[in-house]
C-alpha positions as CSV (number, residue, x, y, z in Angstrom):
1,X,16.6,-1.5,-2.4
2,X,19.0,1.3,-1.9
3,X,18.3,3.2,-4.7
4,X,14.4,3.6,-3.9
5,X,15.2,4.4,-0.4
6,X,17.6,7.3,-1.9
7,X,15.0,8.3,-3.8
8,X,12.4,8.8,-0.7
9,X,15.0,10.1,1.2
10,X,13.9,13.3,-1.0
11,X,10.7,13.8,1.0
12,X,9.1,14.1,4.4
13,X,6.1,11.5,4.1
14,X,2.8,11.7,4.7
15,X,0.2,8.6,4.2
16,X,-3.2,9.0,2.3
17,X,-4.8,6.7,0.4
18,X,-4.7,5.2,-2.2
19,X,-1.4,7.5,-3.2
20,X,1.6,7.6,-0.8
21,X,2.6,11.9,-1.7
22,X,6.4,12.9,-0.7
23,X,6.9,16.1,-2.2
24,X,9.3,19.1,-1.3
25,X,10.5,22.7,-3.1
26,X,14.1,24.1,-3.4
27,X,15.6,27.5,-4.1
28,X,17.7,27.2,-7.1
29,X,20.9,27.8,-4.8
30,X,20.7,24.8,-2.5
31,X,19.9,21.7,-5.2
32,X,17.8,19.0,-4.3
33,X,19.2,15.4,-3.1
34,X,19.1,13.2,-6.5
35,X,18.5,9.3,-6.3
36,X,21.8,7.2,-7.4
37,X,19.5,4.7,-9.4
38,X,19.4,0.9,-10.2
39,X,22.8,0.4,-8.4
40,X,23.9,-2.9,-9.5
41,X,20.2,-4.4,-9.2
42,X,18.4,-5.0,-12.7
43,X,15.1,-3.2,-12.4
44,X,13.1,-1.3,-15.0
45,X,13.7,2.2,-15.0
46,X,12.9,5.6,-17.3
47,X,14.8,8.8,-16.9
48,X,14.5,11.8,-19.0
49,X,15.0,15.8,-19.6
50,X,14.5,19.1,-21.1
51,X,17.7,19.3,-22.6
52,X,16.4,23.0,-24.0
53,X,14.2,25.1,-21.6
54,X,12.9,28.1,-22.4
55,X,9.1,26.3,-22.2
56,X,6.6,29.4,-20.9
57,X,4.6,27.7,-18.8
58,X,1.3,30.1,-19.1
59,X,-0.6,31.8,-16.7
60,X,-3.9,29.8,-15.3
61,X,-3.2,27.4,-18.1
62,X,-1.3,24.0,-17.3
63,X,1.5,23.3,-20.3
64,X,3.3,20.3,-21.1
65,X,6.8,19.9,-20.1
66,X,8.6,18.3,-22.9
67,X,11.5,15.7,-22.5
68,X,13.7,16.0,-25.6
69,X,16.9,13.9,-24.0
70,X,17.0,10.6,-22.8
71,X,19.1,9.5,-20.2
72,X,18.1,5.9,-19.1
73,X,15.0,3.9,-20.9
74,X,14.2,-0.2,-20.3
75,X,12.1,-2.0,-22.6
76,X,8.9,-1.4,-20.7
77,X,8.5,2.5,-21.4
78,X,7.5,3.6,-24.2
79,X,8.5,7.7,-25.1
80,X,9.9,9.5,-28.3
81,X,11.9,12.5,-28.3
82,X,10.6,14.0,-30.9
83,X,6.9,13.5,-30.9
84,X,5.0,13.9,-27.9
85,X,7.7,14.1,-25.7
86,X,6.3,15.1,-22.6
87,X,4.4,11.9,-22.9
88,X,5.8,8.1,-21.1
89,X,3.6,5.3,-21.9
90,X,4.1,2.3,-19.2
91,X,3.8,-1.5,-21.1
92,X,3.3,-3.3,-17.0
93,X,1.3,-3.7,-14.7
94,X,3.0,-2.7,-11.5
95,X,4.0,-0.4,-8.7
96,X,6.0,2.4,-9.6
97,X,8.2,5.4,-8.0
98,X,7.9,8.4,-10.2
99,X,10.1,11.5,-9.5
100,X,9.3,15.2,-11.3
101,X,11.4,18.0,-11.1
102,X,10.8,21.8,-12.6
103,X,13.0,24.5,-12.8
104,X,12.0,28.2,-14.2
105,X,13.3,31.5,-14.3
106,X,11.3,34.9,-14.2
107,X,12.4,37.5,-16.2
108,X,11.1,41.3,-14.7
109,X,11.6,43.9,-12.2
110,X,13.4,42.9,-8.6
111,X,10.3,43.1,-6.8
112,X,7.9,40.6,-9.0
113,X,7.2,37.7,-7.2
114,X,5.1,34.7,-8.3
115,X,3.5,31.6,-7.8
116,X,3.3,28.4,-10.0
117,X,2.3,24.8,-9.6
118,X,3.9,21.8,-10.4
119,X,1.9,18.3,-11.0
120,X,2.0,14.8,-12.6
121,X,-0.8,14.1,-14.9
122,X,-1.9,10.3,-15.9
123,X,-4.3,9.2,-19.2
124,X,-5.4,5.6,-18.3
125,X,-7.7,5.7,-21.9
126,X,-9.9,8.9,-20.8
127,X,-8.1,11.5,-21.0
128,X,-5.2,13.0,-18.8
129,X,-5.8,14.2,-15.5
130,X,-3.5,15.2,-12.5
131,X,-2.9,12.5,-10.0
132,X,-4.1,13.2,-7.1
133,X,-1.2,14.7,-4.2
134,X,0.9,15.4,-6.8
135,X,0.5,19.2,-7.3
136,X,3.2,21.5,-6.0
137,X,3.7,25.5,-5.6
138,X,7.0,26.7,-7.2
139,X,7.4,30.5,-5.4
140,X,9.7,32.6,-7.7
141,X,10.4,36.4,-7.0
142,X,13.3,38.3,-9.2
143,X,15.5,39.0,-6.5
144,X,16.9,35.9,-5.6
145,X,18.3,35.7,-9.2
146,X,14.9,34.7,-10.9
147,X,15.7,31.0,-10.5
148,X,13.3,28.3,-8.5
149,X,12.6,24.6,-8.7
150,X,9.9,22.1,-7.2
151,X,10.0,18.2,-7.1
152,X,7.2,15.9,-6.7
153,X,7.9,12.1,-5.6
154,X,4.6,9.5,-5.6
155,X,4.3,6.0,-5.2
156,X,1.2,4.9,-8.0
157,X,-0.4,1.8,-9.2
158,X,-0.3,1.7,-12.9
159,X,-1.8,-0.3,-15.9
160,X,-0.2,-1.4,-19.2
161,X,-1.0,1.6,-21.5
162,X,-1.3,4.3,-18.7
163,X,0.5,7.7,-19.9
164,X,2.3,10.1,-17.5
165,X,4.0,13.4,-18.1
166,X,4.4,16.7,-16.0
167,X,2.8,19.8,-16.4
168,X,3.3,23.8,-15.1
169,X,1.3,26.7,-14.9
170,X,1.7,30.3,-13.0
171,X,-1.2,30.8,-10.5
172,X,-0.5,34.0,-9.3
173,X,1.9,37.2,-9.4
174,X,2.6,39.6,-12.4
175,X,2.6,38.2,-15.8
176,X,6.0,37.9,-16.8
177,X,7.7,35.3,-18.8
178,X,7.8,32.2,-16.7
179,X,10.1,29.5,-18.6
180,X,11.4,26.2,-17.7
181,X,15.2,26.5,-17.5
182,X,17.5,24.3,-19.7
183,X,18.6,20.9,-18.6
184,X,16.5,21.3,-14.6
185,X,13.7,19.9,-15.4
186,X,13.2,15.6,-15.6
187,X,10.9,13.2,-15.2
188,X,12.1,9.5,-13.6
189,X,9.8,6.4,-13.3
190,X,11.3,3.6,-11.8
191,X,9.7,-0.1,-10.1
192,X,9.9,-0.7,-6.7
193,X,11.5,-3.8,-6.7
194,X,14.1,-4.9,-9.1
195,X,15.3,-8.4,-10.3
196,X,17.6,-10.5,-7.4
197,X,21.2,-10.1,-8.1
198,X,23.6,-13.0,-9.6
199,X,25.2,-15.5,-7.5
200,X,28.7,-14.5,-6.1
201,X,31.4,-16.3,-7.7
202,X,32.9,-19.3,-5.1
203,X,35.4,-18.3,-2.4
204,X,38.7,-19.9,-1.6
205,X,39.2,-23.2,0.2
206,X,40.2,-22.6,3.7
207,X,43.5,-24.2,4.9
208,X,42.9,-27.9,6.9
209,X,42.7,-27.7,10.3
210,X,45.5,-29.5,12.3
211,X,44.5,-33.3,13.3
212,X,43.8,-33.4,17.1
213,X,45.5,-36.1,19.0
214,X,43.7,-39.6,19.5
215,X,42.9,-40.3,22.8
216,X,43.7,-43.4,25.2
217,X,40.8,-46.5,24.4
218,X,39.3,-47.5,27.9
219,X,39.4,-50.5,29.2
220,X,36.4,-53.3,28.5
221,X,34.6,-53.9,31.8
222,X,33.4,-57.6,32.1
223,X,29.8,-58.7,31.5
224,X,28.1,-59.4,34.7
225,X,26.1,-62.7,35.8
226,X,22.1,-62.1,35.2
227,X,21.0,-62.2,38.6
228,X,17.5,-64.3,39.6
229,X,14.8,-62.6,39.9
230,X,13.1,-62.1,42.9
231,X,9.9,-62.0,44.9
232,X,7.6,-59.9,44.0
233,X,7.4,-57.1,46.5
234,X,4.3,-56.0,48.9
235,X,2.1,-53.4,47.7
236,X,2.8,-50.1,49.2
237,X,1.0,-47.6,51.1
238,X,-0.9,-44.9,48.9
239,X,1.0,-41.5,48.6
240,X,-0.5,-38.5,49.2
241,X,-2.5,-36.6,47.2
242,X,-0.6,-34.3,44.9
243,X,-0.8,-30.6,43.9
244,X,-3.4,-29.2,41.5
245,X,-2.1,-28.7,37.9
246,X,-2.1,-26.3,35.7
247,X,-5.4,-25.6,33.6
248,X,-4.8,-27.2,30.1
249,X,-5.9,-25.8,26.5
250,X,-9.2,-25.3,25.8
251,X,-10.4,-28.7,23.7
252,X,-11.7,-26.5,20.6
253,X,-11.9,-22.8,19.6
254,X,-15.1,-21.0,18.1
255,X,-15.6,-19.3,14.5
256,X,-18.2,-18.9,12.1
257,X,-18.3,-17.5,8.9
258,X,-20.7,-16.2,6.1
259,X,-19.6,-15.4,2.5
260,X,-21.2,-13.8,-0.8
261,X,-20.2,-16.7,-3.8
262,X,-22.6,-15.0,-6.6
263,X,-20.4,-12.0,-7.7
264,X,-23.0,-9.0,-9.1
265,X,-25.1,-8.8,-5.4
266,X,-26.8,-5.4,-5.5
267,X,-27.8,-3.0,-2.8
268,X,-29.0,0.2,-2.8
269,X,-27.0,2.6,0.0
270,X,-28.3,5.4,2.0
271,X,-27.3,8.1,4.7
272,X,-28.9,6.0,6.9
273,X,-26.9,2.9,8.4
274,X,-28.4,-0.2,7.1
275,X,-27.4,-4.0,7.5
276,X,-25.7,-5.2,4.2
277,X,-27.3,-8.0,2.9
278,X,-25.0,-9.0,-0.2
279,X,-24.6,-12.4,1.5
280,X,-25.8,-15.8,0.0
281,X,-23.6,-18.6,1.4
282,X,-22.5,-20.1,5.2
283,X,-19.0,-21.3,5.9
284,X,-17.8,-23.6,8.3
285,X,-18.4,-22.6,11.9
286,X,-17.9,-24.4,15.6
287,X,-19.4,-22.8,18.6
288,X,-21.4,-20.1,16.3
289,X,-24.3,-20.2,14.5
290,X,-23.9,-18.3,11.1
291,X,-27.5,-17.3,9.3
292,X,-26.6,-15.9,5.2
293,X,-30.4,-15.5,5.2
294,X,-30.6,-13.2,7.8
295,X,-27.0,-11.5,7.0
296,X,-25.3,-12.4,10.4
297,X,-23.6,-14.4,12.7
298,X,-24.9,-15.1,16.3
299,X,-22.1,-16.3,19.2
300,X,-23.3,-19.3,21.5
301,X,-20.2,-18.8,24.0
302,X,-18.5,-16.0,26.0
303,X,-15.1,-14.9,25.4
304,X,-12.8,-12.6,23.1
305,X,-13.3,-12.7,19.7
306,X,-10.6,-11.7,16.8
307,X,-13.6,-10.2,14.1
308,X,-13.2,-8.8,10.2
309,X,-14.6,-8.3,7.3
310,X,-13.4,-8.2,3.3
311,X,-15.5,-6.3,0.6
312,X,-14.8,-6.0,-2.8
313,X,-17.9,-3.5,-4.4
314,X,-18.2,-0.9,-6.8
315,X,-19.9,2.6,-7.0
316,X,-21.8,5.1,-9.9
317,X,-19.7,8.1,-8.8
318,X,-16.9,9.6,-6.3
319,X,-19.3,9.6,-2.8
320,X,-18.1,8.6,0.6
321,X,-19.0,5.0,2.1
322,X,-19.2,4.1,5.9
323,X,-18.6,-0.1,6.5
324,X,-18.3,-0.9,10.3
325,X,-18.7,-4.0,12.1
326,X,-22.2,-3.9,14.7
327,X,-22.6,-6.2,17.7
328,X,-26.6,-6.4,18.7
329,X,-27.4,-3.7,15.4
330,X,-24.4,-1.2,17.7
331,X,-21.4,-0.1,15.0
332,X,-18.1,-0.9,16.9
333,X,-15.6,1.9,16.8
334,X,-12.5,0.2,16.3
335,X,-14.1,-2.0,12.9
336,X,-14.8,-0.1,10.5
337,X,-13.6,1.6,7.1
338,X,-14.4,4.9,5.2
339,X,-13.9,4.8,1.6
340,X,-13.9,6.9,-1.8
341,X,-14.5,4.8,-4.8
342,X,-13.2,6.4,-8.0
343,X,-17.2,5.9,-10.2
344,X,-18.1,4.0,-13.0
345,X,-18.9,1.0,-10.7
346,X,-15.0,0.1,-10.8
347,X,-14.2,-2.5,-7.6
348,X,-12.9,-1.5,-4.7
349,X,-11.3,-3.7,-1.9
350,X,-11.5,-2.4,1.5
351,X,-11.5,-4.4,4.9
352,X,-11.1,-3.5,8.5
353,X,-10.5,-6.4,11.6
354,X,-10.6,-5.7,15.6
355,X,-10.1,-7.5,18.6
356,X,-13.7,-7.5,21.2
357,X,-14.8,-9.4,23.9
358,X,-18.4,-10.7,23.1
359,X,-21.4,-12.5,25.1
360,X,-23.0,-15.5,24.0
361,X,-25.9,-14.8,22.4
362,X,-25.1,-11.6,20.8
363,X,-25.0,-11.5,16.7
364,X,-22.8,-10.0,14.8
365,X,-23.5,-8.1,11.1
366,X,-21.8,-5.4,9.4
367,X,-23.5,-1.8,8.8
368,X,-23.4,0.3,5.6
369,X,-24.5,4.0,5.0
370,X,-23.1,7.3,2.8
371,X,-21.8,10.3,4.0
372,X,-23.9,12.3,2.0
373,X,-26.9,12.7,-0.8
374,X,-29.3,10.3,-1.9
375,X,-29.4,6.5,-2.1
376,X,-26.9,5.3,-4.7
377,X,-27.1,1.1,-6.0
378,X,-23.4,-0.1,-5.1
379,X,-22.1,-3.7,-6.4
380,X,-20.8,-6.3,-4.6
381,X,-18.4,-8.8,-6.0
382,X,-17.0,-10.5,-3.0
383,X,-18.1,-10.1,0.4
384,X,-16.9,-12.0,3.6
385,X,-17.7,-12.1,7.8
386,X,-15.4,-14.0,10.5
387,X,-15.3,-14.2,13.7
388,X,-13.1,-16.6,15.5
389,X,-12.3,-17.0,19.4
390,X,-9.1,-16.0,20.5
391,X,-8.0,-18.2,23.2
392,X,-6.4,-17.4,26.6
């Protein structure tokens, strides 16, 4: 829709999950592109300011931006002017665009330079804390007039009841009076994808075509006697052999898979890789012999193999987890998946799928270890391995 591609227009991009970060900083003299908005699609959309300034924004101490002026608001945000208005409650689940932008002034001597930060901070029931990418330096020095901004653009998951609002705070440099400046500072939450747009009303009728002449009606040919029929023939001489032809498909393909159905499996995770075990079922399989009971799959025929797995599990805290596919107990480098989950045993989906060619014979499982300190219990609610042969 154009008027989220405007809006990441904004930003050079960089990737890391699970936040997508496009952030960038403008001197007050050269203003930052601005987004055009729902342009003729209905979407949902928020879009508000600081209509006063004049906020200080503290030294080593993050401060609410308020938003005292509307501009745009659709049923699903929830924000008051006057009471808590740095604050934006979201009523939907969905995927949103949010958009910050801060502008302040120092007031001091020519020389004093600064440096602030800029972030987005989320309460999803526990307290607000800043979402992670969204923090950005705001570099101010009196000589160039005093005035500087920084914008912040993220793409984030959020719940019904989930609060968001922006908050400043001067890191380093003299302490002067660091405000937010009047009007330059706004906060703008809009969905990624809006509602389809109404149907166009009927065109006009073309003009008819001119009739093409009719063309001359051939003549009826008579109907023919039905001839006897005759001898049959002698049999002929046997042709030659022909050419080879081509090889045809093979008559089936090979696959296998096993499955965790009992959601709650528990495992207890080490440094050390380890086969996961969080298996209790066999799927359907041809050419493949798939063992829940021993937590793998073993390959009766040659060939290339399309493999992945699916995981859905949840941790006790914020460590990192290794997942990678193993032929014959070996992890394969291009399989495998290193994740973060976010604590309190909160699921997780993560998956990875390759392309190897494997021997009959060999098995297939996949490996699980931490990055670092001790053994940690994870839980698994759904856990899946496939392999199936990719024919050529």
């Amino acid at each position: 829709m154009r008027w989220i591609a405007l809006a990441l227009l904004l930003f050079i991009t960089t990737t890391l999950p699970p936040n997508l970060t496009l952030c960038a900083q403008y001197n007050s003299l050269d203003a930052p592109p601005i987004g055009s908005g729902p342009d003729g699609v209905e979407g949902e959309y928020f879009d508000a300011y600081d209509s006063v300034g004049g906020t200080d924004i503290g030294f080593n101490s993050f401060t609410d931006i308020p938003l005292g002026t509307e501009r745009q608001k659709t049923s699903i945000f929830t924000h008051s002017t006057s009471v808590n208005s740095p604050e934006v409650t979201i009523n939907a689940d969905d995927t949103y665009v949010i958009i910050a932008r801060v502008s302040c002034e120092e007031a001091g001597s020519l020389t004093n330079r600064g440096y602030s930060e800029l972030r987005l901070s989320k309460d999803s029931g526990e307290g607000f804390s800043p979402i992670v990418g969204s923090t950005i330096p705001i570099y101010h020095m009196d000589g160039l007039d005093g005035h500087f901004s920084a914008s912040c653009a993220i793409i984030e998951s959020l719940k019904r009841g989930d609060k968001i609002k922006i908050q400043a705070t001067q890191r380093f440099g003299t302490k002067d009076n660091v405000t937010t400046i009047a009007t330059e500072s706004s906060l703008s939450i809009f969905t990624t994808k809006g509602c389809g747009g109404g149907t166009g009303s009927t065109g006009p009728m073309g003009s008819h075509g001119s009739t093409g002449s009719t063309g001359s009606t051939g003549a009826i040919g008579a109907t023919g006697v039905i001839g006897l029929i005759g001898p049959t023939g002698s049999t002929g001489a046997t042709g030659t052999t022909g050419d080879k032809g081509p090889i045809g498909p093979k008559a089936d393909e090979t696959c296998g898979e096993i499955y965790l159905v009992s959601a709650g499996e528990t495992q207890s995770v080490a440094r050390a890789p380890a086969t996961l075990t969080a298996f209790d079922a066999n799927g359907f399989s041809l050419g493949t012999t798939p063992d829940q009971a021993n937590n793998k799959i073993t390959i009766d025929r040659t060939g290339i193999y399309d493999l992945s797995f699916h995981i859905c599990f949840g941790g006790p805290s914020e460590e990192i987890y290794n997942f990678e596919l193993a032929v014959n107990g070996t992890p394969q480098p291009n399989i495998g998946v290193t994740v973060e989950p976010s604590g309190d045993n909160k699921p997780l989906y993560v998956g990875a799928v390759g392309i190897l060619p494997i021997n009959a014979g060999d098995v297939v499982s996949i490996q699980v270890s931490k990055a670092s300190g001790g053994p940690e219990s994870l839980i698994f609610e759904r856990v899946n391995l496939r392999v199936i042969e990719i024919p050529y």
